[in-house]
N, C-alpha and C positions, 0 to 999 in steps of 0.2 A: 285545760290548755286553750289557751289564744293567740294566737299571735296574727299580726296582718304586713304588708309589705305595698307599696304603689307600685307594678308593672308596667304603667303608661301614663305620663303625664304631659299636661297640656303644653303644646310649644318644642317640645325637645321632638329630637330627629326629623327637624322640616315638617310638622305635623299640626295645624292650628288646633287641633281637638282632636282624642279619642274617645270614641262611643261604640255601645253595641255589643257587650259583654260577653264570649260565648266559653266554655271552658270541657274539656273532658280528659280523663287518663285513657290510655292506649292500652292493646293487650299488654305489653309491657311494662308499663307501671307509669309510663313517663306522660308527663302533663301540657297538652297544648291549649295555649290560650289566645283566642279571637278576636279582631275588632274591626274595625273601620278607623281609616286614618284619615281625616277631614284636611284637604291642606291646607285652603285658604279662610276656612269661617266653621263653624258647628253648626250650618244647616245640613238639611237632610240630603240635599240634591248638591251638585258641583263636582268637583276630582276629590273622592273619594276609593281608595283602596283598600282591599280587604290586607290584613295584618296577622300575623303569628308570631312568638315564642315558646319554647320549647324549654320543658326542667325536668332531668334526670333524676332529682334526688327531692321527688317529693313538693316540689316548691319553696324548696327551698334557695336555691338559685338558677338564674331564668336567662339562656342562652338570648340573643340578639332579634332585633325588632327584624321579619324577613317579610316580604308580601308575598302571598298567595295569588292574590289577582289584583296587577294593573293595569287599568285600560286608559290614559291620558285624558284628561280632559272630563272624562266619565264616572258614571257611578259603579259600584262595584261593595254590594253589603249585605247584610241580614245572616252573617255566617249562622249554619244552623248543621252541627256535626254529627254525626251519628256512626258505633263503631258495632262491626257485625263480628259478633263473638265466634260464631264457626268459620269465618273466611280469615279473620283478624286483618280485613282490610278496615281502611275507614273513609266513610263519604261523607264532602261534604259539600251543602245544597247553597244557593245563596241568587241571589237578586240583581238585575243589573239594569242602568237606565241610562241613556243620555242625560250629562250632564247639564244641561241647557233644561230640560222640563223637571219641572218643580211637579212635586205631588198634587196640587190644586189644579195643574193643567193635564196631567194625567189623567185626574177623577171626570174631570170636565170632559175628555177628549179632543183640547187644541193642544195638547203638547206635538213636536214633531215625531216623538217615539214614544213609546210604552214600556211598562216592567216585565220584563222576560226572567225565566227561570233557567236557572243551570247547576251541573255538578262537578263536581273535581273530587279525586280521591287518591288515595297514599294506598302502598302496599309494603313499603318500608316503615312503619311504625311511625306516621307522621313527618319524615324525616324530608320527603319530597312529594311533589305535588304535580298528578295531569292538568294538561290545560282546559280550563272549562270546557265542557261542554254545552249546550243548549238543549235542555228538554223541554222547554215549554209547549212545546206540541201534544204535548199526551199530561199537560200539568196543571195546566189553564185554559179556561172557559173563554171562548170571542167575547164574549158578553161581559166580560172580567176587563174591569180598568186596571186601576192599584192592587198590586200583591207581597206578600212579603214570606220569608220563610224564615219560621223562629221568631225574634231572634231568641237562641238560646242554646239549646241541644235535643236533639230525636233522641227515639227509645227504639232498643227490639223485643219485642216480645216474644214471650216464650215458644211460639209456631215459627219464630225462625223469624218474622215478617218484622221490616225493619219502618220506624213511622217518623214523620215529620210533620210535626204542627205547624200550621200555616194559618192567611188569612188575606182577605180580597175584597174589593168592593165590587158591586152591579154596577152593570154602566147605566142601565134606563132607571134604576129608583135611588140609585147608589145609597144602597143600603148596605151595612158591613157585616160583614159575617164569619166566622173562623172555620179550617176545612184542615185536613189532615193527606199525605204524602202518602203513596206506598212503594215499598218495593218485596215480592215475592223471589226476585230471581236472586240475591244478593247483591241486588244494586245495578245490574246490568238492563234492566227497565224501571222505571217510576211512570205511578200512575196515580190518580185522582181518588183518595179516599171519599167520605163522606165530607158535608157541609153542616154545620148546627141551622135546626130551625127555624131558631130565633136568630133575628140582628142585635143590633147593638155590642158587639162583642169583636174583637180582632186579635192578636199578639196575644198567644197561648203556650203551653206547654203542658206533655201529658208524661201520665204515669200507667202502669199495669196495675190491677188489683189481684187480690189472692187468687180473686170466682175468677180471671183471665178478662171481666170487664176492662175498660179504660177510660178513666175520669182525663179528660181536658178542664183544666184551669184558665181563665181566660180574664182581660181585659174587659172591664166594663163600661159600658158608656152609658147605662140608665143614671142618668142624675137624681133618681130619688132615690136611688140607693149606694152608694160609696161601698160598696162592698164585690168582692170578684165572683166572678159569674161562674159555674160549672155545667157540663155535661158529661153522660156518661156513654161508652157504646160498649153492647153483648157481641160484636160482631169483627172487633177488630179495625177499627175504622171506617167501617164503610157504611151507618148510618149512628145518629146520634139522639139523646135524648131531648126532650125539651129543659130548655136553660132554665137555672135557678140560680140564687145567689147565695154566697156565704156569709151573714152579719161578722162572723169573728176576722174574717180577713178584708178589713178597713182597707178603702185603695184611694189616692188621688187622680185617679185615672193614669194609670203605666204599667206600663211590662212588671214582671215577677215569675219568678221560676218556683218550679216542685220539681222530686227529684226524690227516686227512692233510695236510703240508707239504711243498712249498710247495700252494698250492690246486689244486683244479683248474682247467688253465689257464694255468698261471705256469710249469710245467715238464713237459718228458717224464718223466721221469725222480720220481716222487715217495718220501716218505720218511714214515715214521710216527713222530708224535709220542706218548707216551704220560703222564701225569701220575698219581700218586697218594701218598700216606702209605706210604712204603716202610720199612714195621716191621713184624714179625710182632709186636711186642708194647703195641704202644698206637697211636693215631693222632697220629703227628706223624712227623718228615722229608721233609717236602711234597720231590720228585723230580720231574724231569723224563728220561725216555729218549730216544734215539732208536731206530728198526727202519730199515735200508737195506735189508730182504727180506721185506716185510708183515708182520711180526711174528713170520719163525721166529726171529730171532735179536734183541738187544737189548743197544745200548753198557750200562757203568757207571751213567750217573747222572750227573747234578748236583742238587745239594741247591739248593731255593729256598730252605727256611725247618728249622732243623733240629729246632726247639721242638713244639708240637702244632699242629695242623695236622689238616684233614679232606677237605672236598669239593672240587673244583676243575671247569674245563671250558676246554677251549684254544680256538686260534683262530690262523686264519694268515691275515699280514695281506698287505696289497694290497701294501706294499713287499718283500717277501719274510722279515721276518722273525716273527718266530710271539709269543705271548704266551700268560698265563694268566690265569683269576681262580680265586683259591682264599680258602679260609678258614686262618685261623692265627690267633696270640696267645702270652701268655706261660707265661698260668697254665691255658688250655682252648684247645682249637681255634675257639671260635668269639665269640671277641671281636672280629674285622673282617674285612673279605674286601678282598683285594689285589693290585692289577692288576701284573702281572710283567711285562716284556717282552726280550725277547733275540734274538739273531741265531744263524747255524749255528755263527760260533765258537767261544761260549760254549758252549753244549749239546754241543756237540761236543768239548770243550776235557778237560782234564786231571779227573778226577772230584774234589768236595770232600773 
């Protein structure tokens, strides 16, 4: 089974681009999906809004475009959701800047403002949403220019402890680095996990392993290698291994999501999904993998979309089968973002 569906496309609802893919099911079953609504242009800085829809039945059909956070004039993104299975509340973490500084002036420090962190969370099953808060106090380092959280979706792991991949630049080497969120309390503090070693690395997303390790997948920026970076932590986030890379997961440098299938919960036995633009030379053949050994090892592929293609963020669902939301188009990656969905057949099936 396959089937796919456009949920956001470029230009409709006063919107000049959406970007930013983030997607998860609720304790309930129902499906919320994230973005960023660019109004006037598809850069990363300006009046940008974080965005939702909502589908009761699976994704099958997807209630109306609502925003979560608008700040006029401002920036407002990097939704990155995470749902705590014993409160069945859900948080979510995201990024906010004056629209007026552009990332180059943030990294520099002549912007007039900086990237702050904040949360919002639902306790009606995604249905409504508090007003951001501001945690950046206890989330990020002085010495920290640019940050972002996600984009994608957090995990909780099995101690309860709920985790958010993140990532930041140094202000004096501005060297980049990817770093992990916590929250012990169910969400009512966050606090500063571990940071990888090594640079070169930003825009991640983790998984649990069987041992309770946790591999971060990450964004690569070594140019001699086209391949995504890993690390692992024994600790729960709060210190990490030295970075290696994976030759089988080919990147053009961008985001990509991992994501364990079926959830947890649904099976002993789970398997890892992985998604990204599997090119070393542009962004585009949106893929999907499987790992049946946490990621030493990794099937072919199935191609979702073979054109350009960029961001995505998976999601398994309550009936067992898995989906994605990614960006693609014909002539750029990001002329609408696309809800995918399939079974183990298909992904499993004969490579395109």
């Amino acid at each position: 089974m396959f089937e796919q569906q456009d949920l956001f496309v470029r230009g409709a609802g006063g919107y000049h681009t959406y970007r930013i893919p983030s997607v998860i099911a609720t304790p309930s079953g129902a499906l919320l999906a994230f973005c960023e609504g660019r109004r006037h242009d598809g850069h990363d800085s300006g009046d940008i809004d974080l965005l939702w829809r909502r589908s009761d039945d699976g994704g099958h059909t997807w209630g109306p475009v609502a925003a979560v956070w608008a700040d006029p004039g401002n920036t407002c993104g990097n939704p990155c959701p995470v749902v705590d299975r014993d409160t069945g509340v859900i948080w979510l973490l995201m990024t906010h800047n004056l629209g007026e500084d552009v990332e180059a002036q943030i990294i520099a420090r002549r912007s007039r403002g900086t990237r702050t962190v904040w949360s919002s969370h639902s306790v009606d099953d995604g249905r409504t949403w508090t007003l951001p808060a501001d945690i950046t106090a206890t989330t990020k380092r002085p010495d920290w220019t640019w940050y972002a959280t996600g984009p994608g979706a957090g995990i909780q792991l099995r101690t309860g402890r709920l985790l958010i991949p993140c990532d930041h630049i140094e202000a004096d080497t501005r060297r980049y680095y990817s770093h992990v969120l916590y929250s012990d309390d169910h969400g009512a503090s966050w606090h500063l996990g571990g940071a990888t070693p090594d640079d070169q690395v930003n825009e991640c997303e983790a998984v649990e392993c069987a041992d309770g390790r946790v591999l971060l997948n990450m964004r690569n920026y070594d140019r001699r290698q086209r391949a995504r970076a890993r690390s692992w932590s024994a600790d729960g986030g709060l210190t990490w291994s030295p970075v290696d890379r994976d030759p089988v997961l080919v990147e053009p440098i961008c985001q990509a999501s991992l994501r364990q299938w079926p959830a947890i919960g649904q099976a002993d036995e789970a398997s890892f999904l992985f998604t990204n633009p599997a090119s070393a030379e542009g962004r585009c053949n949106m893929s999907v993998r499987i790992s049946r050994d946490e990621g030493q090892t990794w099937s072919a592929g199935r191609v979702l979309h073979p054109g350009p293609a960029a961001y995505s963020c998976l999601v398994a669902l309550p009936d067992g089968t898995a989906a994605v939301l990614y960006e693609r188009g014909d002539h750029d990656p990001y002329e609408r973002l696309t809800w995918a969905r399939f079974d183990g057949s298909w992904v499993q099936g004969p490579p395109d």
